[in-house]
C-alpha positions as CSV (number, residue, x, y, z in Angstrom):
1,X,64.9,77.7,61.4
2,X,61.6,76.9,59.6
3,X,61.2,73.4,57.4
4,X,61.5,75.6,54.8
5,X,64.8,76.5,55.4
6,X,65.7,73.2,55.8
7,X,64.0,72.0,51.8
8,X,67.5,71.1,50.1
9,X,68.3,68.9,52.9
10,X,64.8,67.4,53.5
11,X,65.3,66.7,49.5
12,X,68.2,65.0,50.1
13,X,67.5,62.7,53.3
14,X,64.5,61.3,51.0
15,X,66.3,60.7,47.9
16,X,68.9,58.9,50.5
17,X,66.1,56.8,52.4
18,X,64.7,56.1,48.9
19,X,68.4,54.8,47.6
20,X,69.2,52.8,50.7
21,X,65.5,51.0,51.0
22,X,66.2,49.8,47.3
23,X,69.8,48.8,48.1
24,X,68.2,47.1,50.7
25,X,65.6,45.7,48.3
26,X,68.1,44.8,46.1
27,X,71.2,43.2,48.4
28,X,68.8,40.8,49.7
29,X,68.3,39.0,45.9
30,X,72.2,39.2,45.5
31,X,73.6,35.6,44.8
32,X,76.0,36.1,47.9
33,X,73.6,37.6,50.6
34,X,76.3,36.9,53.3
35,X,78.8,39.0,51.2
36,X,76.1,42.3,51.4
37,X,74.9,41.3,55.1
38,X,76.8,44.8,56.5
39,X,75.7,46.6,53.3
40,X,72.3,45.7,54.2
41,X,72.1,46.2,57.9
42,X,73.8,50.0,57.1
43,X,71.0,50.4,54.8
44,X,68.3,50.1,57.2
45,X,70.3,52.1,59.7
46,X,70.5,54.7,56.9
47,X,67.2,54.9,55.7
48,X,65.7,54.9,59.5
49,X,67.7,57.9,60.3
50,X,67.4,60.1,57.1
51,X,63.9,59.1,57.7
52,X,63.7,60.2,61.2
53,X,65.6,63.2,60.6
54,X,63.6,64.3,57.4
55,X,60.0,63.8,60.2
56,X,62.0,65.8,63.0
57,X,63.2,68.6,60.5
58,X,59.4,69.0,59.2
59,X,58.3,69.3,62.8
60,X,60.9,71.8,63.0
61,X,63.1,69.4,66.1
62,X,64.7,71.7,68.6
63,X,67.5,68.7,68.1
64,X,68.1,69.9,64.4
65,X,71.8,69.8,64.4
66,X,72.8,67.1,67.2
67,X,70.4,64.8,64.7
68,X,72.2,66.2,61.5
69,X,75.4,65.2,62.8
70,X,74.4,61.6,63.4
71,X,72.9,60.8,60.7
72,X,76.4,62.3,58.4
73,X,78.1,59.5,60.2
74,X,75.7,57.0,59.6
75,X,75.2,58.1,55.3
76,X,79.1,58.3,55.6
77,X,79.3,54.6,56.9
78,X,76.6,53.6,54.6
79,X,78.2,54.9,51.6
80,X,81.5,53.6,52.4
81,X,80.2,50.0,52.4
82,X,78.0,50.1,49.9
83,X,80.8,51.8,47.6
84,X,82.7,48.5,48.1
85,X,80.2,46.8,45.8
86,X,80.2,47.1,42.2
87,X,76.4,46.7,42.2
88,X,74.6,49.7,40.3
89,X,72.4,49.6,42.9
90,X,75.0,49.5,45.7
91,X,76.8,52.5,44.0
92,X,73.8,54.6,43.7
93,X,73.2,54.4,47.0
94,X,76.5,55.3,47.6
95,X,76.3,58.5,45.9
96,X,72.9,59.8,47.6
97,X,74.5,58.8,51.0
98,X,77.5,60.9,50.7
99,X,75.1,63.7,49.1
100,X,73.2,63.3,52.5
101,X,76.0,63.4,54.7
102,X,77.0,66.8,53.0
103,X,73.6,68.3,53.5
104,X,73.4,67.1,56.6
105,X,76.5,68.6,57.7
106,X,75.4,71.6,56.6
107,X,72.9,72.0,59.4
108,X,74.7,69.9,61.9
């Protein structure tokens, strides 16, 4: 498959590595920063890998659905903490992770 093939997901890993930098962003000036320490480590495991994967897709990666599968499991984990917090930002990120994990596992 061409990058081209691969736009709606490409779409949707940015949008998820955009939500989970500003969830990042956005845990760390929580009163409780302890409280969001696993939301915020998943966050930067979630935006590193949609990342990644968005790069590898553009390059058109050999490794296209072995790297879709991982990175479903990791916007999966990442939304399922972050949906644990009532933050707006926490639940936005939510929603573009589970969005990823479904395009992702389109191609995986």
């Amino acid at each position: 498959m061409s990058h081209e093939q691969y736009q709606s997901v490409i779409q949707s890993l940015h949008e998820c590595m955009e939500a989970c930098n500003h969830c990042y962003d956005s845990c760390l000036k929580e009163e409780d920063v302890k409280m969001m320490a696993e939301c915020i480590r998943l966050d930067r495991e979630c935006a590193d890998m949609c990342s990644y994967l968005e790069q590898s897709l553009v390059r058109n990666t050999p490794f296209a659905a072995e790297l879709a599968n991982v990175c479903a499991k990791i916007c999966e984990a990442c939304g399922n903490e972050c949906q644990k917090h009532n933050h707006e930002h926490c639940q936005k990120c939510a929603e573009a992770c589970f969005k990823c994990a479904d395009a992702c596992k389109s191609i995986a």
